[in-house]
N, C-alpha and C positions, 0 to 999 in steps of 0.2 A: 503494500500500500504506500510507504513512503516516496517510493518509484513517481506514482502517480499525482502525490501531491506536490515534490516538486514541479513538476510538467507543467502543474497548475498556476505557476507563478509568472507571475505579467514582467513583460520587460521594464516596467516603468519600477515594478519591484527589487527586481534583481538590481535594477542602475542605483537604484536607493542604499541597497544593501553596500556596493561598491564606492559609497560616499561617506565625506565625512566633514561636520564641521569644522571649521578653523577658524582661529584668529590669528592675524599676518602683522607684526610688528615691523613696523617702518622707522628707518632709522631717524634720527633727530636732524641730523647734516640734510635728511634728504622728507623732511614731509612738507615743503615749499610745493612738494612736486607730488603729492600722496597720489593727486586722480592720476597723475599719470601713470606711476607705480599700479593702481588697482584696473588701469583701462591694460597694461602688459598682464596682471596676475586674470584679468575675464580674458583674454585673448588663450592664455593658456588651460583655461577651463573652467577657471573659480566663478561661479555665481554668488556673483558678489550682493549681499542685501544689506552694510548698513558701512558706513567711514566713521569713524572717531576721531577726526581732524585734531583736537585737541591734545590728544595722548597719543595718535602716529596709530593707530589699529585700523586693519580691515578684517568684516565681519563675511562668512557665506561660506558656503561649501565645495567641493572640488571630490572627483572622481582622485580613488587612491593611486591610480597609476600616474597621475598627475604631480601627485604632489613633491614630488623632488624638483621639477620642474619650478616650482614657486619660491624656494632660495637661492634659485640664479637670479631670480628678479634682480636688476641691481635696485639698492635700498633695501632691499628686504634683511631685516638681521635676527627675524626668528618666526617660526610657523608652529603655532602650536593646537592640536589636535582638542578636539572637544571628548572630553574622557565619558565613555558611555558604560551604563548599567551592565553589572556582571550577575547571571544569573545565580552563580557560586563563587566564592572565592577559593583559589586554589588549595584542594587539600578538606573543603570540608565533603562530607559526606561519601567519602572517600573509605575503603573499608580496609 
């Protein structure tokens, strides 16, 4: 049965599962120019939905084979992943 249920899954799901929030820290030398920085990080896949102008952050997600692609941006000085819910922590229920 498992066979069948994944079958059942929409490509709009699968591309979901294969993403991942982020937030993109842009460097200080360089957020004069932040849209330009986030118009290179949506050219390389990041659907970008929010700017932090103030603190140098862009907000949105990105397909994970993308994401190395995103600290060559230049400006960019740190990409950090949005940490998602673990069903277990490793090790419990473990016998």
């Amino acid at each position: 049965m498992a066979g069948s249920i994944t079958s059942h899954v929409s490509p709009a799901r699968r591309s979901a599962v294969n993403r991942a929030n982020v937030a993109i820290a842009i460097a200080e030398s360089a957020r004069d120019r932040i849209y330009e920085i986030a118009a290179a990080c949506r050219a390389l896949g990041l659907e970008h939905t929010s700017t932090l102008t103030d603190v140098g952050v862009l907000l949105g997600s990105v397909e994970l084979n993308n994401l190395l692609g995103l600290w060559a941006v230049p400006g960019v000085v740190a990409v950090e992943l949005e940490r998602g819910s673990r069903v277990s922590e490793p090790g419990v229920g473990a016998d």
